[in-house]
N, CA, C, O and CB atoms as a CASP TS submission, in Angstrom:
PFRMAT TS
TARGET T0000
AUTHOR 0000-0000-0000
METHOD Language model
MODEL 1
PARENT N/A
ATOM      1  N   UNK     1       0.834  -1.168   0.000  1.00  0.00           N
ATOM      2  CA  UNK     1       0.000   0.000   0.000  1.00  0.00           C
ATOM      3  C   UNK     1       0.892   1.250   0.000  1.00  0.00           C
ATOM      4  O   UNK     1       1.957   1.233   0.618  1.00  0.00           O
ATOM      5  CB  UNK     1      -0.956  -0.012   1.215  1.00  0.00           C
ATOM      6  N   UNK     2       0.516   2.250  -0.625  1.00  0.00           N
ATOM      7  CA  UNK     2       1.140   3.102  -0.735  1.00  0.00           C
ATOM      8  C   UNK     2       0.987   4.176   0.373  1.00  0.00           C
ATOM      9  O   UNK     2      -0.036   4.223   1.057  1.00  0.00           O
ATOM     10  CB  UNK     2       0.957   3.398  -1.863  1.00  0.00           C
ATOM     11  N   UNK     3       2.384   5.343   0.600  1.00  0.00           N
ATOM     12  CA  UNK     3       2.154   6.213   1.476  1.00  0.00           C
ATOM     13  C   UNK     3       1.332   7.035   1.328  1.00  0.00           C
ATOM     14  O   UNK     3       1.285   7.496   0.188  1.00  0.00           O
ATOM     15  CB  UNK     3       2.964   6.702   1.747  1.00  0.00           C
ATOM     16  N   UNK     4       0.238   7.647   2.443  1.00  0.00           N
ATOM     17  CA  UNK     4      -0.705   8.600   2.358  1.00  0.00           C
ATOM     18  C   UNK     4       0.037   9.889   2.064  1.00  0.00           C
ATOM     19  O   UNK     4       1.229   9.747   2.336  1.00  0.00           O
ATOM     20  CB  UNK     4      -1.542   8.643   3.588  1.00  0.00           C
ATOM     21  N   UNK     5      -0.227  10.988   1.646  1.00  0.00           N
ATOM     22  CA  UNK     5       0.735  11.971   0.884  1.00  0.00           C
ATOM     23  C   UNK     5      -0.810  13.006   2.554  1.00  0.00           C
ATOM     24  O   UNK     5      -1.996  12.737   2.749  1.00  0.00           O
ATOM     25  CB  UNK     5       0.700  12.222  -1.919  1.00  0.00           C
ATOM     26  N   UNK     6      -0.186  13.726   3.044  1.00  0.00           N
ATOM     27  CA  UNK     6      -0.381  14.727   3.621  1.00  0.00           C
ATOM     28  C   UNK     6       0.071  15.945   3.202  1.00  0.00           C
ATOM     29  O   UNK     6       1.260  16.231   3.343  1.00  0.00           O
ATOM     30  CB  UNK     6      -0.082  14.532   4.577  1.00  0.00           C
ATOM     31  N   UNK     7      -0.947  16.943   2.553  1.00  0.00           N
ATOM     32  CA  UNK     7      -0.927  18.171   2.728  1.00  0.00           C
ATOM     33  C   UNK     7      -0.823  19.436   3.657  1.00  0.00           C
ATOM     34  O   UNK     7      -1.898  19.455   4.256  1.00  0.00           O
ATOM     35  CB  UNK     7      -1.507  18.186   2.384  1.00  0.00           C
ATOM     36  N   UNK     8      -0.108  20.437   4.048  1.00  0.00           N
ATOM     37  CA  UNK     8      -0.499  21.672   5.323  1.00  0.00           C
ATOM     38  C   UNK     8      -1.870  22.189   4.242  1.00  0.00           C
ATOM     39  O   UNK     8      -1.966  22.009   3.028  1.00  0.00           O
ATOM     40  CB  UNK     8       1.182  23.360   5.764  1.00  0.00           C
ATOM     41  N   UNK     9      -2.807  22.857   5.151  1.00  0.00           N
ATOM     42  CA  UNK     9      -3.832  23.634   4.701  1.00  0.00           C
ATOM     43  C   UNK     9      -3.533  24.838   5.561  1.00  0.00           C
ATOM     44  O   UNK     9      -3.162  25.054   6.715  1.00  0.00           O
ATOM     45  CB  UNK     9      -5.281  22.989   4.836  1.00  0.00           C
ATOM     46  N   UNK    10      -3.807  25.417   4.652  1.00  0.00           N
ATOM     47  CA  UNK    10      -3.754  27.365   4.997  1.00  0.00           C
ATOM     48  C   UNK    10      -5.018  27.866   5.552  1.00  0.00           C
ATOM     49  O   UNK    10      -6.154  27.806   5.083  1.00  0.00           O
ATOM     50  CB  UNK    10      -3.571  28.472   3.442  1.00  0.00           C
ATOM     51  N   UNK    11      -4.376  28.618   7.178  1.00  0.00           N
ATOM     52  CA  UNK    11      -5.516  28.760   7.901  1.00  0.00           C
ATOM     53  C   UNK    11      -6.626  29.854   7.161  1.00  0.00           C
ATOM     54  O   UNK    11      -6.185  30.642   6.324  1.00  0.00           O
ATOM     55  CB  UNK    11      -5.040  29.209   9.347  1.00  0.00           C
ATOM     56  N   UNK    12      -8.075  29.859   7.512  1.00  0.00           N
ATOM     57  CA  UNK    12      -8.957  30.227   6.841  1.00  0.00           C
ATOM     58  C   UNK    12      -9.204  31.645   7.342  1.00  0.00           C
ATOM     59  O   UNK    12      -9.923  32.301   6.588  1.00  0.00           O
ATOM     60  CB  UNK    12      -9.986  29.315   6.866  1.00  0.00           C
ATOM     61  N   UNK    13      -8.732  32.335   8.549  1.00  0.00           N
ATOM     62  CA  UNK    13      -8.483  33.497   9.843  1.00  0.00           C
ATOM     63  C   UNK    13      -7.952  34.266   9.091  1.00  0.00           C
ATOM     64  O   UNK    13      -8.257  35.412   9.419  1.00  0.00           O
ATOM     65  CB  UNK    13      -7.539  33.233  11.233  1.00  0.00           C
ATOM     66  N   UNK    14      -6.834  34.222   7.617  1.00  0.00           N
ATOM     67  CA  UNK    14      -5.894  35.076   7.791  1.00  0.00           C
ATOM     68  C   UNK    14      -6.494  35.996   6.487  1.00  0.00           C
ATOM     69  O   UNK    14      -7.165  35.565   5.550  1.00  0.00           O
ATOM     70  CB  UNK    14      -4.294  34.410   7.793  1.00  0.00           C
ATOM     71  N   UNK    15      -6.147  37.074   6.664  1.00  0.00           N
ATOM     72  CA  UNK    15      -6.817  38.078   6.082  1.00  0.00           C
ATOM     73  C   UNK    15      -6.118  38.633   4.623  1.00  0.00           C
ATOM     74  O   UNK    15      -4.920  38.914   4.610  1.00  0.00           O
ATOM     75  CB  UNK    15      -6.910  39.156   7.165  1.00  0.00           C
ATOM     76  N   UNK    16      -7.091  38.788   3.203  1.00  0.00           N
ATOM     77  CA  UNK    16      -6.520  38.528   2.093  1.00  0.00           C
ATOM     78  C   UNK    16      -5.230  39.978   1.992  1.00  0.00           C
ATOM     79  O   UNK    16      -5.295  41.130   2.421  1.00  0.00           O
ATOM     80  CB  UNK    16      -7.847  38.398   0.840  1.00  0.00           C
ATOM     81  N   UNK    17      -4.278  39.335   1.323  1.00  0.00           N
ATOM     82  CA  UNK    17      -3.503  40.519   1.175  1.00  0.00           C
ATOM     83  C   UNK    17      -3.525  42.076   0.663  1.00  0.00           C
ATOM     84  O   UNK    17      -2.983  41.983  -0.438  1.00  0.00           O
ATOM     85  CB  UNK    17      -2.833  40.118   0.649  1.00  0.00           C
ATOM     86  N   UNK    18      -3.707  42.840   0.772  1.00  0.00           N
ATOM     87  CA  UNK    18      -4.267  44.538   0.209  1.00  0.00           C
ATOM     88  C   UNK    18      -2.842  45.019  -0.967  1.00  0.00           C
ATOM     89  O   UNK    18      -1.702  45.444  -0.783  1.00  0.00           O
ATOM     90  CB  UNK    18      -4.349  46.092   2.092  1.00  0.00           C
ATOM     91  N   UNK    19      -3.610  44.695  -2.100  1.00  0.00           N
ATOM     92  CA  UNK    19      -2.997  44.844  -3.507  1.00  0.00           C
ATOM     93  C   UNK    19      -2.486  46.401  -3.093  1.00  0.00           C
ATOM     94  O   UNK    19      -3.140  47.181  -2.401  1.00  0.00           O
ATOM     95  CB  UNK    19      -4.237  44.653  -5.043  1.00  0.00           C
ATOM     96  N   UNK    20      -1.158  46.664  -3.685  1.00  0.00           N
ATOM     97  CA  UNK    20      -0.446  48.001  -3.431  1.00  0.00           C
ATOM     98  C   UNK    20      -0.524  48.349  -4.792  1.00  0.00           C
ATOM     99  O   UNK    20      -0.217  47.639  -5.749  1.00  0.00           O
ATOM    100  CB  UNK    20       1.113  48.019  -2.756  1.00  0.00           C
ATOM    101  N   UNK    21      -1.075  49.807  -4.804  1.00  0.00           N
ATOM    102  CA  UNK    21      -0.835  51.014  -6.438  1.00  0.00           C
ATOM    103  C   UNK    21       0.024  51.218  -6.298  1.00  0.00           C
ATOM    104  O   UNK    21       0.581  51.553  -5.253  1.00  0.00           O
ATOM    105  CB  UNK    21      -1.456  52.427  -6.866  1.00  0.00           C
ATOM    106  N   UNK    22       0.608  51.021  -7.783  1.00  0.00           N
ATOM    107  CA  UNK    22       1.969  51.094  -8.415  1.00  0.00           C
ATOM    108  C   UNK    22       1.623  53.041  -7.888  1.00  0.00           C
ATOM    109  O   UNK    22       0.503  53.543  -7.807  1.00  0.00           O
ATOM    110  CB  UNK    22       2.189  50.372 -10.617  1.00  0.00           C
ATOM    111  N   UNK    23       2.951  53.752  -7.617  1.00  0.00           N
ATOM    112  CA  UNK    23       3.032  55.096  -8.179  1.00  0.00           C
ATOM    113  C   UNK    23       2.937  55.375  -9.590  1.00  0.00           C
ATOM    114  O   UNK    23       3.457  54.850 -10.575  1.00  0.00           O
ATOM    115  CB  UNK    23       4.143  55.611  -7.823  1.00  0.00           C
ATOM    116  N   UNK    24       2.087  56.400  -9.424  1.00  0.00           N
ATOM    117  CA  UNK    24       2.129  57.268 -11.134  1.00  0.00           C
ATOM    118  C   UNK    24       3.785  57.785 -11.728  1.00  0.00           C
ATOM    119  O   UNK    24       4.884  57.679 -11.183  1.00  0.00           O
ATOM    120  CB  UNK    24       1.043  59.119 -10.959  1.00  0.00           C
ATOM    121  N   UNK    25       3.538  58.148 -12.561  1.00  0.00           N
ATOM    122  CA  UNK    25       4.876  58.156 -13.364  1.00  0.00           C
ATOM    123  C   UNK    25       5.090  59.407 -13.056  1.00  0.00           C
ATOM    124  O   UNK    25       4.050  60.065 -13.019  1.00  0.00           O
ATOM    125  CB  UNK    25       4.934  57.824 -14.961  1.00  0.00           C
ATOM    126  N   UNK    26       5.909  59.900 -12.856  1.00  0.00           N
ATOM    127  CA  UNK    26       6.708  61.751 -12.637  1.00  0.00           C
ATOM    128  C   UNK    26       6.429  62.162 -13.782  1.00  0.00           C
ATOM    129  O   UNK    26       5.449  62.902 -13.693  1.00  0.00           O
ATOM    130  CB  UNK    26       8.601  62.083 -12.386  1.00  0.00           C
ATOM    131  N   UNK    27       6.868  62.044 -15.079  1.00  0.00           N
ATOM    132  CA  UNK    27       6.847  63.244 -16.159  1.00  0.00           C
ATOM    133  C   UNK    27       5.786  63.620 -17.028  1.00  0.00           C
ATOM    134  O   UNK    27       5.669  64.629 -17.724  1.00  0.00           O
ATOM    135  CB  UNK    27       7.779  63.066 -17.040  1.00  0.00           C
ATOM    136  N   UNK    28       4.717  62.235 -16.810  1.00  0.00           N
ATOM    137  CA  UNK    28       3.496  62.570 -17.491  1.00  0.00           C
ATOM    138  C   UNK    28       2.193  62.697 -16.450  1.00  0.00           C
ATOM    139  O   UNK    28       1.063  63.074 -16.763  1.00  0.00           O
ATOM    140  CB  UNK    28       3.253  61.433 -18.606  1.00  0.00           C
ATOM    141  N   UNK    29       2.618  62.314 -15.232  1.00  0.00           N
ATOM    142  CA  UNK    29       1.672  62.510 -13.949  1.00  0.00           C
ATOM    143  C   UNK    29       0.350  61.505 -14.145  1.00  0.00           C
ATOM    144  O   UNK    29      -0.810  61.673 -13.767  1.00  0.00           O
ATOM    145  CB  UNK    29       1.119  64.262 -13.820  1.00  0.00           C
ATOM    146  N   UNK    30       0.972  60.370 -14.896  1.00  0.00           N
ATOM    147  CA  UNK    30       0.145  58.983 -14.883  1.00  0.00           C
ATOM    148  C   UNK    30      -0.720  58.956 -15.839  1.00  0.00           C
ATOM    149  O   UNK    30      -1.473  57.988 -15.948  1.00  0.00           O
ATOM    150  CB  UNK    30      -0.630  58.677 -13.674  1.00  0.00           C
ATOM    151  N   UNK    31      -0.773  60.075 -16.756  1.00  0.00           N
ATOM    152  CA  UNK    31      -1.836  59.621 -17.850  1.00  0.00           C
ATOM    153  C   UNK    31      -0.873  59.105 -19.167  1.00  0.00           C
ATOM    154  O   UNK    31      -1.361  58.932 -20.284  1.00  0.00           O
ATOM    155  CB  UNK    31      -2.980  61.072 -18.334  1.00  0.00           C
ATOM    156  N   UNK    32       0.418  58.911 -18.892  1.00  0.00           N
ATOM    157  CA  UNK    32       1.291  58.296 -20.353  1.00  0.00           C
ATOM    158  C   UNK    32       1.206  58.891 -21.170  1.00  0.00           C
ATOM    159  O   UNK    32       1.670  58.482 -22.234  1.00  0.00           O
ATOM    160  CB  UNK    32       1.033  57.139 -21.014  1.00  0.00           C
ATOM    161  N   UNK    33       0.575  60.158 -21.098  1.00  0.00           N
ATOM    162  CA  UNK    33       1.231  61.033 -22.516  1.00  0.00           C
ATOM    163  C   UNK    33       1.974  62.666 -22.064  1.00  0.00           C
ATOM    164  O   UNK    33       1.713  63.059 -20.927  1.00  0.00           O
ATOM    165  CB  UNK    33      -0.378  61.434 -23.810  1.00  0.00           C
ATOM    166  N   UNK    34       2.628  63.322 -22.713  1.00  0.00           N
ATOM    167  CA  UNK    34       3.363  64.361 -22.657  1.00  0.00           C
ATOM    168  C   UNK    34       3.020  64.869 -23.451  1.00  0.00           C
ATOM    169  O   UNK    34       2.641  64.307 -24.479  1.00  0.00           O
ATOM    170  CB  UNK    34       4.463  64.347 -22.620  1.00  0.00           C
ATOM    171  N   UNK    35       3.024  66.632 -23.206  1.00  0.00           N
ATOM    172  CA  UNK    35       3.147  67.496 -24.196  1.00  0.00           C
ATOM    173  C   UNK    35       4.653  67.730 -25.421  1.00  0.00           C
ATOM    174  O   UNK    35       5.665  68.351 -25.097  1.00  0.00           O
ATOM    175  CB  UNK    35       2.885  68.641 -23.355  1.00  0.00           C
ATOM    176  N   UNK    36       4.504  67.256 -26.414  1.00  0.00           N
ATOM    177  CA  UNK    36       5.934  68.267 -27.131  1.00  0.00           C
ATOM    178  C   UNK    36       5.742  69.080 -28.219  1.00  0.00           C
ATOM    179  O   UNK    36       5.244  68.842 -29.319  1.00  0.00           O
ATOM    180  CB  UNK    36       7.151  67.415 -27.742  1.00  0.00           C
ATOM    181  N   UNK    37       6.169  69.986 -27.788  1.00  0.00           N
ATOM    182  CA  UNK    37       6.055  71.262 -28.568  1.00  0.00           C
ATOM    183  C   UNK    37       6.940  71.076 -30.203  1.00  0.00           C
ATOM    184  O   UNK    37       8.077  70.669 -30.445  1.00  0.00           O
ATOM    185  CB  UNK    37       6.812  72.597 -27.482  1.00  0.00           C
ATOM    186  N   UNK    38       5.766  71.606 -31.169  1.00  0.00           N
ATOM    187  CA  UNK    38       5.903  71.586 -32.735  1.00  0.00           C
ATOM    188  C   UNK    38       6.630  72.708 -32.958  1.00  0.00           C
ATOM    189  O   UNK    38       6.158  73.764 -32.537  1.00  0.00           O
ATOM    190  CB  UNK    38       4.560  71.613 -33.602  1.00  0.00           C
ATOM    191  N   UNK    39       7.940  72.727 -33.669  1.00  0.00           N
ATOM    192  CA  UNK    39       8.422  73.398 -33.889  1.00  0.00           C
ATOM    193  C   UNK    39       8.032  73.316 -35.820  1.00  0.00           C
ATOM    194  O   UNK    39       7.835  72.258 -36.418  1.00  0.00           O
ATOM    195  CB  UNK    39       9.672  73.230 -33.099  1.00  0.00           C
ATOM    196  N   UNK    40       8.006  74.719 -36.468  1.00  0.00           N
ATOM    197  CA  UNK    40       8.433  74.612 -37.912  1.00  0.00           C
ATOM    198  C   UNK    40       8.900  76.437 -37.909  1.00  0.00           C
ATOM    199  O   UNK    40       8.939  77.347 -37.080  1.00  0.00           O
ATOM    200  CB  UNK    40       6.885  73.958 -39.218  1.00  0.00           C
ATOM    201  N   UNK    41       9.315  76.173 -39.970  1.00  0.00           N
ATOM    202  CA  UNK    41       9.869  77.106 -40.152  1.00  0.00           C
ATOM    203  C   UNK    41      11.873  76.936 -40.570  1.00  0.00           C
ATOM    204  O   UNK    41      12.618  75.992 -40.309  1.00  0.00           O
ATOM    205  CB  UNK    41       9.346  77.807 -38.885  1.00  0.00           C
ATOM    206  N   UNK    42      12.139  78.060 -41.169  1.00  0.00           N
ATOM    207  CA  UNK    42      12.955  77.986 -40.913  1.00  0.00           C
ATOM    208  C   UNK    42      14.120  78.225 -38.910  1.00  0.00           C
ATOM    209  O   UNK    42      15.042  77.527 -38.488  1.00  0.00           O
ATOM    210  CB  UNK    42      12.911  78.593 -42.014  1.00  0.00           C
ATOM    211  N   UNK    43      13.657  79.075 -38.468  1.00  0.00           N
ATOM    212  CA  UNK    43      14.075  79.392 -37.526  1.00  0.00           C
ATOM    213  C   UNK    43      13.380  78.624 -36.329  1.00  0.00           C
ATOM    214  O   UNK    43      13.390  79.091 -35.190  1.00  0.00           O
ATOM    215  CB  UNK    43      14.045  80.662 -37.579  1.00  0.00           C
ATOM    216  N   UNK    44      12.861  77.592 -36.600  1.00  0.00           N
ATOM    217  CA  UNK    44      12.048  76.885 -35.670  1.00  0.00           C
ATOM    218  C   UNK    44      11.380  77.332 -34.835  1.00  0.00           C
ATOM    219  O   UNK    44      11.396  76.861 -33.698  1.00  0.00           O
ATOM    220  CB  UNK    44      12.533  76.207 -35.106  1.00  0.00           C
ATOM    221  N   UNK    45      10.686  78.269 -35.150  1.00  0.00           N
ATOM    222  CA  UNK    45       9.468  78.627 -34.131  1.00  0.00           C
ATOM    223  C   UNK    45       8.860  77.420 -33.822  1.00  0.00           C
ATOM    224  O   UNK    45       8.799  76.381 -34.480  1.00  0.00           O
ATOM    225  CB  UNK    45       8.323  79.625 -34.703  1.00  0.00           C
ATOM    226  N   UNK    46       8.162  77.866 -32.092  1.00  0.00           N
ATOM    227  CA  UNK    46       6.662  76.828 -32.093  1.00  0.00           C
ATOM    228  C   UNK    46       5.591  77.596 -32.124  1.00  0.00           C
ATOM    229  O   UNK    46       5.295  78.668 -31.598  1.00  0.00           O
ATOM    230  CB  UNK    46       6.369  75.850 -30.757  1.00  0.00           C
ATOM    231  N   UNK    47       4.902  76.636 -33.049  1.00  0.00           N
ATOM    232  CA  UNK    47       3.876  76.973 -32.673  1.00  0.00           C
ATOM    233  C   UNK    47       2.917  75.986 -32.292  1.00  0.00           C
ATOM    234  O   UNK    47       1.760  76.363 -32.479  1.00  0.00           O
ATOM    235  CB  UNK    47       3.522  77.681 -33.443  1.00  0.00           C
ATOM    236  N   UNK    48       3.027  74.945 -31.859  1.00  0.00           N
ATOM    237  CA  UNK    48       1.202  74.271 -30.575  1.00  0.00           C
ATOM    238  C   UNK    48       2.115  72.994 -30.181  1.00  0.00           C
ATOM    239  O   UNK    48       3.331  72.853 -30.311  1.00  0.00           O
ATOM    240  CB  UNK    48      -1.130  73.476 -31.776  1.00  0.00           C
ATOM    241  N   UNK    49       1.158  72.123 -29.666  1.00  0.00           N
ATOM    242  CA  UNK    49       1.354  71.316 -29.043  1.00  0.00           C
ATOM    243  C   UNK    49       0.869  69.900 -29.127  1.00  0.00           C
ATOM    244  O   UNK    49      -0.139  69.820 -28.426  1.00  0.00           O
ATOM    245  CB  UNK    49       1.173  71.790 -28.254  1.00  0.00           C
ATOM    246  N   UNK    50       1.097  68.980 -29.572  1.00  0.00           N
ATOM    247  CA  UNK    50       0.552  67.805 -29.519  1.00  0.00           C
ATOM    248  C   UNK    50       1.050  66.597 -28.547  1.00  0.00           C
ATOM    249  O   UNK    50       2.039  66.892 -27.876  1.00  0.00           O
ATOM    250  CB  UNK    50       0.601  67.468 -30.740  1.00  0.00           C
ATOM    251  N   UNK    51       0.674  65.650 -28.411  1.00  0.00           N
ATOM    252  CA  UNK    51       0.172  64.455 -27.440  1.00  0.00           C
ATOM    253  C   UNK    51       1.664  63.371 -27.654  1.00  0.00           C
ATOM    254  O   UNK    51       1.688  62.640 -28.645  1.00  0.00           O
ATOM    255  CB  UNK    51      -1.683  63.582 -28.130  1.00  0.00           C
ATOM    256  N   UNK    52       2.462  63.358 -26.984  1.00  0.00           N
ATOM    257  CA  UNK    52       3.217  62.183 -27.717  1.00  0.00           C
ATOM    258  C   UNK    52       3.200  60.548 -26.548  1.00  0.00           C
ATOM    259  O   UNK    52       2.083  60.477 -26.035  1.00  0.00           O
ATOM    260  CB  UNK    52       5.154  62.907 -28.035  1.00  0.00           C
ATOM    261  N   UNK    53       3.841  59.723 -26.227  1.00  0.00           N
ATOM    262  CA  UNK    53       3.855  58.637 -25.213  1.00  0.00           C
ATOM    263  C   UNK    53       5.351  58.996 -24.756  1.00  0.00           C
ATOM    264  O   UNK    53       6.403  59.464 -25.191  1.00  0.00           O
ATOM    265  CB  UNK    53       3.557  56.946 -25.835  1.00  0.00           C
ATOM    266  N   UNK    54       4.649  58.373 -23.375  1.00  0.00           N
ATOM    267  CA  UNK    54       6.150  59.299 -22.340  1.00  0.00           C
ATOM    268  C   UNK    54       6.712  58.235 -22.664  1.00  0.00           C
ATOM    269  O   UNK    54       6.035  57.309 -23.112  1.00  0.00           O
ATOM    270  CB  UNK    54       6.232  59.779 -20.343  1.00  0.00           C
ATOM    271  N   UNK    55       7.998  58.132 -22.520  1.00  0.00           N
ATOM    272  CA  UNK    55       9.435  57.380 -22.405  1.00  0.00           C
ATOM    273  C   UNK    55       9.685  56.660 -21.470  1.00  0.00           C
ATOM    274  O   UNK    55       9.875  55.444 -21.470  1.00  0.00           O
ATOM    275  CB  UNK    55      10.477  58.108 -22.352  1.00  0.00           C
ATOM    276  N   UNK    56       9.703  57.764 -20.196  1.00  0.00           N
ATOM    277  CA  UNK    56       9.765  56.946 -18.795  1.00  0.00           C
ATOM    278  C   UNK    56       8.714  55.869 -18.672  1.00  0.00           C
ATOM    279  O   UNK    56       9.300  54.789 -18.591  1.00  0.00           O
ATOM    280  CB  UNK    56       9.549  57.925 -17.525  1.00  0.00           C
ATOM    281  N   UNK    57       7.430  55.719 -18.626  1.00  0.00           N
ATOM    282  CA  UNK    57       6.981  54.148 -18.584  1.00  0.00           C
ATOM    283  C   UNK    57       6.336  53.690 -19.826  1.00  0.00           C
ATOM    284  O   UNK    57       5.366  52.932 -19.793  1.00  0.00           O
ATOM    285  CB  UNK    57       5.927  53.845 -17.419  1.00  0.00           C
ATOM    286  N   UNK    58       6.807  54.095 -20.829  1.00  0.00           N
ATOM    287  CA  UNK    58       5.669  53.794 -21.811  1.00  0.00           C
ATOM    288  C   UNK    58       4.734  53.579 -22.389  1.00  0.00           C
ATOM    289  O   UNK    58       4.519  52.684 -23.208  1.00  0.00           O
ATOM    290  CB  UNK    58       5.550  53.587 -22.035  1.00  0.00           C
ATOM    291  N   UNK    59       3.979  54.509 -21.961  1.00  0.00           N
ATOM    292  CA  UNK    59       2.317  55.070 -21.988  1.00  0.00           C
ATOM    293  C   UNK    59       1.811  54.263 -20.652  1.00  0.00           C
ATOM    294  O   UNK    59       0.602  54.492 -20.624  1.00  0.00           O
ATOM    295  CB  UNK    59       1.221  54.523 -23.674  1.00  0.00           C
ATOM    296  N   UNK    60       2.078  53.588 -19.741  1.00  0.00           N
ATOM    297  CA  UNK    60       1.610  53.014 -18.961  1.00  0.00           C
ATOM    298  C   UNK    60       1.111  53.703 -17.429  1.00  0.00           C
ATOM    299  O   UNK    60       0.372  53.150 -16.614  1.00  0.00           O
ATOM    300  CB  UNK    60       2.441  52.125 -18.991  1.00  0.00           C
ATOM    301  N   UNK    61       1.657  54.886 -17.319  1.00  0.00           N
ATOM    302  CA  UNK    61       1.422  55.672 -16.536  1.00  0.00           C
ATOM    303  C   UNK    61       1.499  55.294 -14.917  1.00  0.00           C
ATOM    304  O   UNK    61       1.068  55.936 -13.959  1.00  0.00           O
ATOM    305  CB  UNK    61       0.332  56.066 -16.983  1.00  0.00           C
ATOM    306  N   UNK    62       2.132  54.146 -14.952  1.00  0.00           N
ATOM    307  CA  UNK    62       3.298  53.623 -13.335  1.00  0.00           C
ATOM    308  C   UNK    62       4.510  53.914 -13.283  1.00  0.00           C
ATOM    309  O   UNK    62       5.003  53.729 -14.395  1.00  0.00           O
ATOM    310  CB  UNK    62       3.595  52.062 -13.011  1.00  0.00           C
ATOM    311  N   UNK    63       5.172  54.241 -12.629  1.00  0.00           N
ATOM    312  CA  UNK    63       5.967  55.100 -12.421  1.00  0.00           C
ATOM    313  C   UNK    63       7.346  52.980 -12.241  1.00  0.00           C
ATOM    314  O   UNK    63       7.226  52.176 -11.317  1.00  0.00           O
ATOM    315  CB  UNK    63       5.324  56.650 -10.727  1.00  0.00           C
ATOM    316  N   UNK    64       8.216  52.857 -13.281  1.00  0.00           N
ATOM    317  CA  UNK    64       8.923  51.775 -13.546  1.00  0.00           C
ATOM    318  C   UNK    64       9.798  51.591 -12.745  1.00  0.00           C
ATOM    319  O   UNK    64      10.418  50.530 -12.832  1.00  0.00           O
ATOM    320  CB  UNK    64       9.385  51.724 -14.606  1.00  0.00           C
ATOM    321  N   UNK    65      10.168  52.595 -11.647  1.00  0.00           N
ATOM    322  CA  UNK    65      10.810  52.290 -10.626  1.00  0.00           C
ATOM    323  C   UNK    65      10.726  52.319  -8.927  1.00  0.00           C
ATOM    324  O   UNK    65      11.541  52.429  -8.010  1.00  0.00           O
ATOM    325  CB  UNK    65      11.539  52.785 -10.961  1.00  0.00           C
ATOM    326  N   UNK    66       9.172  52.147  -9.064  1.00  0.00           N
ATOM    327  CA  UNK    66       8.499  51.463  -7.770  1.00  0.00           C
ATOM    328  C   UNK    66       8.539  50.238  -7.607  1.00  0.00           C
ATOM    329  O   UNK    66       8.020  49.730  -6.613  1.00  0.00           O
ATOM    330  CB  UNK    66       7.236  51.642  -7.620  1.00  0.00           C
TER
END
């Protein structure tokens, strides 16, 4: 006959773990996108602004070194 294989069971008391938020990202302040300014012209003026994906987390808006 073979050996009975015994399992530990995990007490049922202990209370579920509380998931931690990542920090937001510093340079886009967690929404993953940045402003960069359009330059044209010869002398490169700007003029406006469009939407680009931050660098630091890559549009993900957690901050990659928490």
């Amino acid at each position: 006959m073979a050996p009975r294989r015994t399992a530990t069971k995990t007490p049922k008391n202990t209370p579920a773990p509380v998931p931690i938020e990542p920090a937001p990202c510093q340079p886009c302040g967690g929404t993953g996108n940045v402003a960069i300014t359009v330059r044209v012209g010869r002398k490169r003026r700007p003029v406006g602004q469009q939407d680009g994906l931050c660098l630091n987390c890559l549009g993900s808006g957690t901050d990659p070194d928490a």
